[in-house]
TIZATI-692583 format. One record per residue: residue in one letter; x, y, z of N, C-alpha, C, O in turn. Coordinates in steps of 0.001 Angstrom, whole numbers, plus 500000, padded with zeros to 6 digits. Layout:
BEGIN
AXYZXYZXYZXYZ
...
This chain:
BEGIN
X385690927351701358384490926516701252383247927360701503383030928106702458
X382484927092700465381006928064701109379787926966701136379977925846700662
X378813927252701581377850926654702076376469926955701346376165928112701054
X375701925948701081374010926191700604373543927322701674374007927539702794
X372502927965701002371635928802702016370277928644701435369653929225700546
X369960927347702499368995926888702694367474928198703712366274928231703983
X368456928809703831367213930062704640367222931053703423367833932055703794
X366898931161702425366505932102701637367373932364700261366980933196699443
X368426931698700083369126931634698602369530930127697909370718929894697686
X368868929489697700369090928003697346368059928108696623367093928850696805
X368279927228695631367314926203694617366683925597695184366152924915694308
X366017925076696715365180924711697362364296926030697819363084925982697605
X364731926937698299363698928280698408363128928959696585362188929672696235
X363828928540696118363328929029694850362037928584694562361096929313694247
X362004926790694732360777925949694608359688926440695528358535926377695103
X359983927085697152359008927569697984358469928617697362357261928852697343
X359426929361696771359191930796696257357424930728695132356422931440695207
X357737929621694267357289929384692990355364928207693761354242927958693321
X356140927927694986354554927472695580353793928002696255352618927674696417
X354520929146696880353827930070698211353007930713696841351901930819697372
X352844931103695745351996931901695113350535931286695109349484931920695024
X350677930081695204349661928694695002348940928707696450347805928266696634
X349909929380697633349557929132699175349359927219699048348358926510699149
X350925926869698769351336925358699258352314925958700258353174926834700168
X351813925058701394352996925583702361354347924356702102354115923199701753
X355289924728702273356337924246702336357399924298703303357372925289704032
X358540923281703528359572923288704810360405924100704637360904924516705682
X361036924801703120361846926156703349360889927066702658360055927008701755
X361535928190703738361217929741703128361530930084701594362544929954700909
X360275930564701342360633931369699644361956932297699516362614932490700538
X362314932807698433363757933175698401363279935138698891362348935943698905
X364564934989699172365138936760699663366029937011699074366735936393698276
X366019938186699560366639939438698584366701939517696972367456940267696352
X365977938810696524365710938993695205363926939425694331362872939109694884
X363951939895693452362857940122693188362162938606692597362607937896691696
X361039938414693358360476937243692722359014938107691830358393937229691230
X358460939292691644357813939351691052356711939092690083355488939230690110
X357474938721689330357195937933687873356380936857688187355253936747687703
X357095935656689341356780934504690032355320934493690069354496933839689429
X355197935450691048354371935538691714352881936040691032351800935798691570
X353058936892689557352183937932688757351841937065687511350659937053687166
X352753936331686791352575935720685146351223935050685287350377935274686153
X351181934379684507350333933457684216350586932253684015349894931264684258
X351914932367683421352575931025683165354124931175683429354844931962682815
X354629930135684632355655929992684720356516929062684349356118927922684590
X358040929177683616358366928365683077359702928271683870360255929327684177
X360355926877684286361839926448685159362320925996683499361801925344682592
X363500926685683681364546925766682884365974925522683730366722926368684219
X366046924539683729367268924123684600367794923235683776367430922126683385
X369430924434683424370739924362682471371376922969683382371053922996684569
X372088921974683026372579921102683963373915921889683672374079922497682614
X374782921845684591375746922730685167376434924097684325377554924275683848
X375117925016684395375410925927683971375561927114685517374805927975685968
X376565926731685831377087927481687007377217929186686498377435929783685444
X376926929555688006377187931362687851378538931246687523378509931209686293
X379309931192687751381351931925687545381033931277685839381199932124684961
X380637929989685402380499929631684001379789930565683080380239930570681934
X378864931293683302378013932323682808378587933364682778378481933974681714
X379602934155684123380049935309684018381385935316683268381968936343682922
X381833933999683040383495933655682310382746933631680554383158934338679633
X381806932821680475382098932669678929380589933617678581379977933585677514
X380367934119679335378609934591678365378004936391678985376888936892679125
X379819937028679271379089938588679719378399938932678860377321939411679213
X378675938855677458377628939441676490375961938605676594374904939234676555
X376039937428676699375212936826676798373698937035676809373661937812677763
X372217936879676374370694936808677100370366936473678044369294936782678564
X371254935714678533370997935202679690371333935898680788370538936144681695
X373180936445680754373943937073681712372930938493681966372691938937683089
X372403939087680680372026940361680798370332940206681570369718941210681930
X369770938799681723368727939114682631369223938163683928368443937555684661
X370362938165684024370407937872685752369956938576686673370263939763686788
X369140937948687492368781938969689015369537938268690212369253938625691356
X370460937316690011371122937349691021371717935765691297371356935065690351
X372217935272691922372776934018692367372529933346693501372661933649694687
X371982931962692705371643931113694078372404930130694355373047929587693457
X372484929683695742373123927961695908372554927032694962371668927212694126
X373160926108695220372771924775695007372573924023696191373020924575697196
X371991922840696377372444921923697479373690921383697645374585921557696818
X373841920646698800374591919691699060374526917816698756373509917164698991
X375226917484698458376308917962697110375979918352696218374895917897695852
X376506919194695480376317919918694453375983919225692903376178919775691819
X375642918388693049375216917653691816373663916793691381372684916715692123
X373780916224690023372834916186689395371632916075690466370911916885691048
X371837914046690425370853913566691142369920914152692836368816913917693327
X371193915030693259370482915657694598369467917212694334368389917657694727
X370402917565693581370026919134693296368262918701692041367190919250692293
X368366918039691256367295917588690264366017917063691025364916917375690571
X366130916033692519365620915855693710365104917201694073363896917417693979
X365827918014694432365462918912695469363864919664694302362703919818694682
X364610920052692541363359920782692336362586920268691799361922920885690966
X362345918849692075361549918099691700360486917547692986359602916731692725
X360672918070694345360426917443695748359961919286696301358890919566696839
X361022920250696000360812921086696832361568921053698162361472921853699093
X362314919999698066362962919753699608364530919520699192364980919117698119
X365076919827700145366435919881700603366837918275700667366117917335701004
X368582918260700124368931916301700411368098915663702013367360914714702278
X368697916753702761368320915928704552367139915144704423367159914048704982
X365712915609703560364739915594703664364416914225701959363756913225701675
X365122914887701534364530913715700477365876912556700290365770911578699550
X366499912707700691368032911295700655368476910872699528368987909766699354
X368336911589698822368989911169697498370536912161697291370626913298696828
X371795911135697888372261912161698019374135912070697255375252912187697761
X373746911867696175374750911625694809374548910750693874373522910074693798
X375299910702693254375464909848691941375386908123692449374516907283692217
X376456908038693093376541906307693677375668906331695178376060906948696168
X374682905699695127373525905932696664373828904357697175373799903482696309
X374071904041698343373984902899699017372671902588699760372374902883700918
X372076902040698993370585901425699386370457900265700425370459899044700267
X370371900871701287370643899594702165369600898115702003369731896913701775
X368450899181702305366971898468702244366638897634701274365728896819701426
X367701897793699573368066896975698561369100895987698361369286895112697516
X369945896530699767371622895782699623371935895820698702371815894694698219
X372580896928697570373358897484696817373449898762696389372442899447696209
X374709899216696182375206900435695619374778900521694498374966899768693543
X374171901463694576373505902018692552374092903173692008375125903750692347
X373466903371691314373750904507690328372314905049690392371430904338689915
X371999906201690918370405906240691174369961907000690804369033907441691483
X370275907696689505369583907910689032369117906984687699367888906922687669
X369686906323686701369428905290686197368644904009686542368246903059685868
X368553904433688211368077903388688865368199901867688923367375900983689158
X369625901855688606370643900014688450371480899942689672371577900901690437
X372135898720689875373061898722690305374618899852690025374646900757689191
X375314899627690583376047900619690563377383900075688953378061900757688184
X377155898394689137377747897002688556377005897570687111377964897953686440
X375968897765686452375084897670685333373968896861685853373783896425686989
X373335896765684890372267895314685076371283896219684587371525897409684387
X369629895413684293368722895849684540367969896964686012368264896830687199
X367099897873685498366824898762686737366403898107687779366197896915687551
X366194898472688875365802898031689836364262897279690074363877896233690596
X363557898565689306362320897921689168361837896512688364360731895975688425
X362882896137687681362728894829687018362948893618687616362864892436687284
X363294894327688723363789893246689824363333892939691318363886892325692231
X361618893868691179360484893926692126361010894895692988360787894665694177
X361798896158692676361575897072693895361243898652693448362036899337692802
X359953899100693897359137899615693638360651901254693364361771901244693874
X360058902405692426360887903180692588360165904371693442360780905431693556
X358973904240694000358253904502694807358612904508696653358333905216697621
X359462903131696342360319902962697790361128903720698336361187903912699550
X362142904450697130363062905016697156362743906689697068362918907394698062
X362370907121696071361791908507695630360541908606696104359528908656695406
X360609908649697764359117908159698523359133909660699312359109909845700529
X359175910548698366358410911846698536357780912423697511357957912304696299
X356712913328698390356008913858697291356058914690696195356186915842696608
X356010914643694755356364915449693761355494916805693844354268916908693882
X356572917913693864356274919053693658354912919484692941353943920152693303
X355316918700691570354229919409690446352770918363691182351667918873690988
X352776917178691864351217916613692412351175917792693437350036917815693905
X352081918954694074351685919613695105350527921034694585349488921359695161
X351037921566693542350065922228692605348780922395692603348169921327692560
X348035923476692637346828923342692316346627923594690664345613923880690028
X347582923440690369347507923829688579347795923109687509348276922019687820
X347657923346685972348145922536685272349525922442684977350079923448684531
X350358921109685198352093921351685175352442920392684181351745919430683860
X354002920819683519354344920381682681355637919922683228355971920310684348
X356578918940682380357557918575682560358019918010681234357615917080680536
X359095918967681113359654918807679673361243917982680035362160918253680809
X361025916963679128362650916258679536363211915515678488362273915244677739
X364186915073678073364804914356677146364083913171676513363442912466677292
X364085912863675308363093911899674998364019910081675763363367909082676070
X364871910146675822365864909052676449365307908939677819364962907820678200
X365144910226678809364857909500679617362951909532680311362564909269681449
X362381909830679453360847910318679539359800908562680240358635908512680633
X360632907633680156359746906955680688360899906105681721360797904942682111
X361869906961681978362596906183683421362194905959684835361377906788685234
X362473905256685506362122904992687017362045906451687206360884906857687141
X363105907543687464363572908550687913361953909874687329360999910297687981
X362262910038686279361158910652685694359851910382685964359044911252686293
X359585909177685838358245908973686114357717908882687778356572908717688200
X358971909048688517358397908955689988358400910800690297357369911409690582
X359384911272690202359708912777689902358329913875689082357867914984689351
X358184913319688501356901914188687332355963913965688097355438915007688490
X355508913029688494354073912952689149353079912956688088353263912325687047
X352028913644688310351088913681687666351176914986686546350161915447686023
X352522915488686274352835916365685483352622915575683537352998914494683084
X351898916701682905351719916194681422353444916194681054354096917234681152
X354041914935680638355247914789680779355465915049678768354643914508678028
X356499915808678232356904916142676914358000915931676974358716916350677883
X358552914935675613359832914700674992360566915563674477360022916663674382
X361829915484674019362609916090673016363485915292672502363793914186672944
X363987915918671390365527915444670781366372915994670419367506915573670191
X365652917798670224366914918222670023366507919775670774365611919991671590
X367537920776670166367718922180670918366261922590670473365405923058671223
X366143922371669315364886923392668594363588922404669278362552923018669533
X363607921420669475362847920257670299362140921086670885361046921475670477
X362993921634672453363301921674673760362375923326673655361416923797674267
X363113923726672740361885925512672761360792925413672336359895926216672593
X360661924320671547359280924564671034358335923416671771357200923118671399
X358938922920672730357671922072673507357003923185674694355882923262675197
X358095923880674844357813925166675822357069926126675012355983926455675490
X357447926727673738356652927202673200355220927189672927354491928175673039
X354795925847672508353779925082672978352805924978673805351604925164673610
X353491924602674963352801924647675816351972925540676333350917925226676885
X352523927111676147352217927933677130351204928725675644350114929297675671
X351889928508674793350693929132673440349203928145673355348367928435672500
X349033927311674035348193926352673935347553926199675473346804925257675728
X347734926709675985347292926690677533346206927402677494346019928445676868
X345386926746678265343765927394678762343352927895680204342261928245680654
X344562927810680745344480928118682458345770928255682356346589928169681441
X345804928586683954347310929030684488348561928002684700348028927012685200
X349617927806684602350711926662684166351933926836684785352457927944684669
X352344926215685244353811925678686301354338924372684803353678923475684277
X355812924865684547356284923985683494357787923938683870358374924961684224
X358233923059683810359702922342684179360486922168683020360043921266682308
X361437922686682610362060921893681277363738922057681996364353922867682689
X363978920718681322365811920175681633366205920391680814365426920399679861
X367361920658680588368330920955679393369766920205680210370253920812681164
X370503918591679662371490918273680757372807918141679320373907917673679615
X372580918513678111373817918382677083375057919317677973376152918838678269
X374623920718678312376016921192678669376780920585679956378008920646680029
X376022920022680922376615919081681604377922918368681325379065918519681758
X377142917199680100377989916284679571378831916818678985379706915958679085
X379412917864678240380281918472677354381364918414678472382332917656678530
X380801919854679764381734920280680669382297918823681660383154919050682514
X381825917511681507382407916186681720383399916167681174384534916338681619
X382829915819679489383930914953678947384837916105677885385623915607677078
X384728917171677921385616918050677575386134918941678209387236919398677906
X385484919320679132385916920266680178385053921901679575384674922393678512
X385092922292681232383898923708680973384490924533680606383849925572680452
X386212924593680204386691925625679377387095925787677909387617926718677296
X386591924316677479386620923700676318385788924692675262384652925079675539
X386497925082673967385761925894673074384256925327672674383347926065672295
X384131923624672852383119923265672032382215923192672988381056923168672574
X382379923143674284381578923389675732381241925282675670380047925440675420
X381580925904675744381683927179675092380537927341674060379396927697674355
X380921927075672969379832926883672060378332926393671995377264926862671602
X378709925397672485377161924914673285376006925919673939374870926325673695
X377195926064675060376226926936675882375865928891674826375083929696675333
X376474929161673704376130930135672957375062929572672228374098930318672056
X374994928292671698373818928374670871372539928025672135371392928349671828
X372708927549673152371336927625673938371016928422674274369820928491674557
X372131929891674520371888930900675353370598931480674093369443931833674331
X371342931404672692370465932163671796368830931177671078368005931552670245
X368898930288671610367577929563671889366530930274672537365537930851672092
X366985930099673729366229930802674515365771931907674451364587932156674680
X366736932853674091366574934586673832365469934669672595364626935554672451
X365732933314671589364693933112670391363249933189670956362358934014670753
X363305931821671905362184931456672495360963932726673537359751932910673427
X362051933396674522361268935008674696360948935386673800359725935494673712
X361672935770672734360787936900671924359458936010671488358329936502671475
X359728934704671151358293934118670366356923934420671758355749934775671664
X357681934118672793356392934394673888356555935796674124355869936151675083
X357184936684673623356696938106674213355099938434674602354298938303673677
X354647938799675741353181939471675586352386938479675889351187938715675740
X352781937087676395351998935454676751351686935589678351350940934777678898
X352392936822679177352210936891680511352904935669680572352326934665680154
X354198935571681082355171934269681280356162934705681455356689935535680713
X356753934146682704357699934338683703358758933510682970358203932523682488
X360014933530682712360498932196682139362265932764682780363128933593682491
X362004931646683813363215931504684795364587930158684337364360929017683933
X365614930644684520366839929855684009367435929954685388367661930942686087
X367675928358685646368762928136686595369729926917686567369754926378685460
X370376926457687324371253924884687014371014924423688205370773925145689172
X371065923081688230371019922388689147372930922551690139373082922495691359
X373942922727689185375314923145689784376262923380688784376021923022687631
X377347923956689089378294924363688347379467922951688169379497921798688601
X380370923816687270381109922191686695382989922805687699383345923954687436
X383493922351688242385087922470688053386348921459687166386603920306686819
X386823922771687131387927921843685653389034921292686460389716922069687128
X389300919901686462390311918899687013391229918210686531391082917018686263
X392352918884686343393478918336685252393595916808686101392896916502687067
X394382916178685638394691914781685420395376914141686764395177913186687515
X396261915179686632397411914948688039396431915701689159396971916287690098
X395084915676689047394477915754690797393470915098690690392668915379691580
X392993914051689743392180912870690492393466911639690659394376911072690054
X392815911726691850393558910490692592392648909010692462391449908915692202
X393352908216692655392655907065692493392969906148693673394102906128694154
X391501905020694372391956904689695556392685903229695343393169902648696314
X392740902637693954394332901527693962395118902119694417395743901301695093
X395714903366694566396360903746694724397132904205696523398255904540696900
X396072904023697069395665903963698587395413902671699216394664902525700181
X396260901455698463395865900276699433395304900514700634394156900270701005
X396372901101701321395614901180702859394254901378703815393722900855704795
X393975902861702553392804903286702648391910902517702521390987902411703328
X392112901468700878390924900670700592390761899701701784389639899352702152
X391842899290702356391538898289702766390276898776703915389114898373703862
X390685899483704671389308900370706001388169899766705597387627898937706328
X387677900089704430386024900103703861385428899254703168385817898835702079
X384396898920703768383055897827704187382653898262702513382168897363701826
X382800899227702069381625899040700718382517900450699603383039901486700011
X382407899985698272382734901271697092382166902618697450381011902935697735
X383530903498697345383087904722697645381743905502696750381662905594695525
X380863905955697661379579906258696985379687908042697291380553908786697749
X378474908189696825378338909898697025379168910281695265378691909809694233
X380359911144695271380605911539694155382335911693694320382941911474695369
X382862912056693219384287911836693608384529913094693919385598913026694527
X384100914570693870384300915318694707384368915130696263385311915448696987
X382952914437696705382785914148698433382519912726698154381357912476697835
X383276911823698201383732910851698672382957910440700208383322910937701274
X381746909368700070381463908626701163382069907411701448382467906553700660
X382097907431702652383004906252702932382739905244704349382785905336705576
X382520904518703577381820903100704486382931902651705248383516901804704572
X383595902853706533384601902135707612383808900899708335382711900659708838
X385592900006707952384845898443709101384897899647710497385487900716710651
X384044898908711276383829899163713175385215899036713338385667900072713825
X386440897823713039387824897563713467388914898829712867389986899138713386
X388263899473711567389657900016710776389490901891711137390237902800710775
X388040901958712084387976903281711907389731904484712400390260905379711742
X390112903889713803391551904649713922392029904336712444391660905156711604
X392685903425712068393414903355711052392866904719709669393369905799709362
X391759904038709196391116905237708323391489906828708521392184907674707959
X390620906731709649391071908348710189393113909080710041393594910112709573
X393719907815710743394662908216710997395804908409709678396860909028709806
X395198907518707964395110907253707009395334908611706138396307908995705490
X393467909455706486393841910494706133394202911562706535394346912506705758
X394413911656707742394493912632708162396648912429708274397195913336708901
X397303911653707863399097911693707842399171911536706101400224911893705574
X398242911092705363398546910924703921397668911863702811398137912007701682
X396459912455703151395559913144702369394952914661702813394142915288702131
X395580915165704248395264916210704548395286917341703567394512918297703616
X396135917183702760396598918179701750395625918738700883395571919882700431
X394791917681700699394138917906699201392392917193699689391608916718698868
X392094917321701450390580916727701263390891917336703202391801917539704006
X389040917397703036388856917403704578388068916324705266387142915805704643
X388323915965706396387600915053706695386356915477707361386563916250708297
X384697915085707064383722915236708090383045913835708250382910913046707314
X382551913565709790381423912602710182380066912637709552379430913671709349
X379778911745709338378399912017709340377457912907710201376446913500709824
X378079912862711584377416913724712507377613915094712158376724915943712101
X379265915324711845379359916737711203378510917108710154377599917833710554
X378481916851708857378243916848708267375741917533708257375056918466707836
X375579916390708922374052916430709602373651917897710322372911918799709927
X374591917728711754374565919099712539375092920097711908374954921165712504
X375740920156710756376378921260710577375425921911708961375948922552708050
X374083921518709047373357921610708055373554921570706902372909922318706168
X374583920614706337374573920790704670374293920490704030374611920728702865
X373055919355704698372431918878703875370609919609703726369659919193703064
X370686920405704341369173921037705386369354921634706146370419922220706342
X368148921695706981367872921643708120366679920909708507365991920310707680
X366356920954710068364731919805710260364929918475710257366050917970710204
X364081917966710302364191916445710591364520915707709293363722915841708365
X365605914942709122366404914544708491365846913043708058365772912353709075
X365353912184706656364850911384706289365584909991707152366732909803707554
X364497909265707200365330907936708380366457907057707469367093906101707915
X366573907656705937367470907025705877368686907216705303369236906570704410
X369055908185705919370265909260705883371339908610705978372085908552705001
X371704907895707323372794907711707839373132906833706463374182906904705826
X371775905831706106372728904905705498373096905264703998373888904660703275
X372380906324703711372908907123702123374005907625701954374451907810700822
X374844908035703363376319908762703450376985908210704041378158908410703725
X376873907680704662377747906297705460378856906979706852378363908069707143
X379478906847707299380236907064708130381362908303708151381459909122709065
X382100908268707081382357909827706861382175910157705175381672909513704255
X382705911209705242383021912462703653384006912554703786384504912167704843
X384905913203702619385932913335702011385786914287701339385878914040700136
X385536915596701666385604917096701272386624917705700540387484918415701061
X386517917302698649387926917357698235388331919110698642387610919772699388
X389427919584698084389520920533698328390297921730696872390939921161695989
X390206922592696836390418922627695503390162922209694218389094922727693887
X390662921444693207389835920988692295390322919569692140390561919198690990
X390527918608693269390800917416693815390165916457693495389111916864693982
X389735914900692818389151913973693218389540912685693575390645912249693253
X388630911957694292388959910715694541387868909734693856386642909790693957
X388661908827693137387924907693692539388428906436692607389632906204692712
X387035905079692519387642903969692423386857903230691656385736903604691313
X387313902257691364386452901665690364386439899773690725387265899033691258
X385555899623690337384839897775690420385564897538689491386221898307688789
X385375895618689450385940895297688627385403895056687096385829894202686319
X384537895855686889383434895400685485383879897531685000383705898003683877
X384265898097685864384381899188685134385811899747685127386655899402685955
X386037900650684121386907901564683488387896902734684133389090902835683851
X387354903385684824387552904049685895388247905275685212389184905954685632
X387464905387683926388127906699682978387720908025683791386603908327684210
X388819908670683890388572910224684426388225911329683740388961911502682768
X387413912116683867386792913305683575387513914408683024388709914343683308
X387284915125682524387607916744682408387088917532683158387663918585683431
X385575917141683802384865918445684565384676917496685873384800916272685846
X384366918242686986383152917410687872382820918427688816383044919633688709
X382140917682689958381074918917690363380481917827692216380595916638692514
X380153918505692644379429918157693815380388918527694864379927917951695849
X381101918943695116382250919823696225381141921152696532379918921218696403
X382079922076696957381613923313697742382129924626697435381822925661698026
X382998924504696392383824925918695353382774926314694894381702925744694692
X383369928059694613382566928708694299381906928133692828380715928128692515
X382736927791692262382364927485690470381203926417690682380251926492689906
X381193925186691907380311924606691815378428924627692253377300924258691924
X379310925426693302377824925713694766376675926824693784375458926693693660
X377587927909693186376443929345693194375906929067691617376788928606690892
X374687929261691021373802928691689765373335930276689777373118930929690798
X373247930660688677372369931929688156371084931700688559370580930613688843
X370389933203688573368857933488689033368612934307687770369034935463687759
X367976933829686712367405934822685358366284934764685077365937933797684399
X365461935578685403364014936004684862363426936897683293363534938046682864
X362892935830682894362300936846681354361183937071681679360516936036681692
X360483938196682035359111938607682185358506939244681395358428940470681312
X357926938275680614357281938706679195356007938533679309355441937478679024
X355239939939679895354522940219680036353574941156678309352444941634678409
């Protein structure tokens, strides 16, 4: 198991890295041991963040690669290692502890229901939240990076989700640009920075290879493929900005692991277990949160620790807190109730899932938010096209 490094190699120091040039002070330190240079010198800096274009994924399918050949090095991710926390963090600048957004399924207390939060619904479907009078302001009630800026910022994102709860609380006051497709996605960046009249901080998402390494798996030829024609996008896209003074940095929010069939587990399958817990397991099916009645906690514990030791670890919430993995510093007030009582630390390439009664409970090829190497460490690539 390895750990974020929140003191100087994480996708949260990266964001310090990219504000200390601005002199915004921030709660983590800018990154070490790497050259931030470029960062610090361009004129225009550009984030692209691959959705799980993990380091071991880059060094397995893309040594030849544009990308592989301007790596300067490898960073964490947060805890957990996935979309909605890690997309938080470089959208906030802050670590989960600090901003609480902390997986895919979030238990909102303050809403009384389990969502899906980044879609911002119930966890059930339905209309978003906000249609239903609760501000997404309540929730994503920190401050956006790009309003921290003294500059002009961009935020380039999928045309699907350009006017979501999520986006529009996230962007801030960033000039927000669509896409639809690969050639979209370079040339809004292209754009931008050929059309700029001052100095520029620009964000662009790229989340297709994500979904591939889901529903095909990240060793899949056509997952493979993918990530060759973006790699050579991009490499397109440098040369068009050669000589623009522009920094143009590639990272992922986390890496994907491949999970054959016979190791997601499912919790029908754990009467016992289910029975313990007050509410649907939230967090992600890698780390498994888990809501215990006050009456079933021995039982739970004693649950997994004679039937599931094999294949998960158990931590408290307290562990989990003190043992910084989500941060460090003072921890958002509403922590406890985003992770609930314990985790379920799969182990290997393990999951646990369950499903309501309105859903499917179809299993994956890829997933992600554990603590393996394939998931935790994201490439550090700088084009300094000066």
């Amino acid at each position: 198991m390895h750990m974020p490094d929140y003191e100087g190699a994480s996708i949260v120091n990266l964001m310090s890295s990219i504000a200390t040039r601005h002199e915004v002070p921030m709660t983590y330190p800018p990154l070490r041991d790497v050259d931030t240079t470029p960062l610090d010198t361009a004129r225009h800096v550009v984030l692209i963040v691959v959705d799980g274009l993990g380091y071991s994924f880059l060094c397995d399918h893309g040594s030849d690669s544009f990308l592989r050949r301007h790596v300067k090095g490898r960073l964490t991710s947060v805890f957990p290692s996935t979309t909605s926390a890690s997309l938080t963090s470089f959208a906030t600048g802050l670590a989960p502890a600090q901003h609480a957004i902390t997986g895919w399924f979030v238990h909102l207390r303050e809403a009384g229901v389990v969502t899906k939060i980044l879609p911002f619904c119930p966890r059930y479907g339905g209309p978003p939240l906000s249609e239903l009078g609760i501000s997404p302001r309540d929730i994503f009630d920190r401050q956006s990076f790009f309003d921290r800026l003294p500059i002009e910022t961009h935020y380039v994102i999928p045309a699907m989700f350009l006017d979501s709860d999520y986006s529009l609380a996230m962007a801030g006051r960033a000039y927000r640009h669509p896409y639809e497709s690969m050639t979209d996605f370079a040339g809004a960046i292209r754009d931008i920075v050929r059309g700029a009249t001052s100095t520029t901080f620009s964000y662009a998402y790229w989340p297709r290879l994500d979904t591939l390494c889901h529903t095909l798996g990240p060793y899949d030829p056509g997952t493979v493929d993918h990530f060759r024609a973006l790699d050579s996008t991009i490499e397109g896209l440098c040369h068009e900005l050669d000589g623009t003074d522009t920094a143009i940095v590639v990272t992922a929010d986390h890496g994907v692991i491949d999970v054959p069939g016979s190791h997601v587990l499912h919790l029908e399958d754990h009467p016992r277990l289910a029975d313990t817990l007050s509410l649907p397991l939230c967090g992600e099916a890698r780390v498994p949160y888990c809501y215990v009645r006050p009456s079933s906690v021995d039982a739970f514990t004693s649950y997994v620790e004679d039937e599931l030791s094999d294949v998960c670890d158990l931590f408290s919430y307290d562990n989990l807190l003190n043992g910084s993995f989500y941060g460090r510093g003072e921890p958002h007030p509403c922590m406890r109730d985003r992770v609930g009582d314990y985790a379920l630390l799969m182990r290997d390439n393990y999951v646990l899932i369950d499903s309501l009664l309105c859903e499917k409970g179809v299993a994956l090829k890829g997933y992600h938010g554990g603590l393996s190497e394939e998931e935790l460490f994201v490439p550090f690539v700088v084009c300094d096209l000066k």
